[in-house]
N, C-alpha and C positions, 0 to 999 in steps of 0.2 A: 082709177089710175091703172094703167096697163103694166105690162112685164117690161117692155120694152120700157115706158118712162121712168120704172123705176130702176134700173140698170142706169139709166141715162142720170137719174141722181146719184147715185152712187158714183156713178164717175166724175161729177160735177163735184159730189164732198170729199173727193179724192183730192183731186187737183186744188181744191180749197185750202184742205191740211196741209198737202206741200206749198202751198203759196204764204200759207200763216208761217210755217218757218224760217221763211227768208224776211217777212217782217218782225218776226219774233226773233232773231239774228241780227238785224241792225237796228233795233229798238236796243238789245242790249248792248250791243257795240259802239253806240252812241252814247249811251249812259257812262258806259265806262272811259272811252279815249280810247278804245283799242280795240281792236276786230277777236271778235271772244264766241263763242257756240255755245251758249247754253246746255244741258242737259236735253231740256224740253223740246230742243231742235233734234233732237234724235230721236223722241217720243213721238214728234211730227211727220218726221221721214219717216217711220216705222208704219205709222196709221195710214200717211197718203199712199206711200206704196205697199201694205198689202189692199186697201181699196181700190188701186191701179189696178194693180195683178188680177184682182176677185175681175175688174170690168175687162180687161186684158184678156182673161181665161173665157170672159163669158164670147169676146167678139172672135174668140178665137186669131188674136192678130200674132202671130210667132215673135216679131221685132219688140213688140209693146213688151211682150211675157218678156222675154231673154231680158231687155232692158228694164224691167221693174222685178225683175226676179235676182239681175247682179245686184243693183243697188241696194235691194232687201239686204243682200248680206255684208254689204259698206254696212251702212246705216244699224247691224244687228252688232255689227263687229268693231265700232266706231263706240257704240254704247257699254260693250263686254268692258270694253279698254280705260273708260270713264267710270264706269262702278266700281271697277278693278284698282286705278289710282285708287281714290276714297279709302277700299277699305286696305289700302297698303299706306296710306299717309292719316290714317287713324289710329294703328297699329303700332 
């Protein structure tokens, strides 16, 4: 296997991870009656998009980076906000 193919999986289990949390998103939204995010949907976004970025940085593409480099910090700061409830409605 080459350099090149494996960069090309990387990006391929990138795009995977973000794709699992939008079924892992309405798998639970379904269960419950009501449109709900998971935890693990931000574990998800976290993994696909720094695997993005990692393939983003490698093709050198500037829009791919900037757009998987904001979302990095949704997705970092989406999750702060959710650990943060927990241990304030634990307390």
């Amino acid at each position: 296997m080459n350099n090149e193919t494996l960069w090309l999986s990387l990006g391929f289990l990138g795009q995977g991870l973000f794709s699992a949390r939008f079924l892992l998103q309405w798998l639970k939204s379904e269960r419950e009656k009501k449109s709900v995010f998971p935890i693990a949907f931000w574990y998800f976004s976290i993994g696909g998009g720094l695997t993005l970025l990692s393939y983003a940085i490698h093709k050198q593409d500037p829009v791919f980076i900037v757009g998987q480099a904001a979302g990095l910090f949704v997705y970092l700061r989406n999750l702060y906000f959710v650990i943060h409830a927990e241990k304030v409605s634990a307390d």
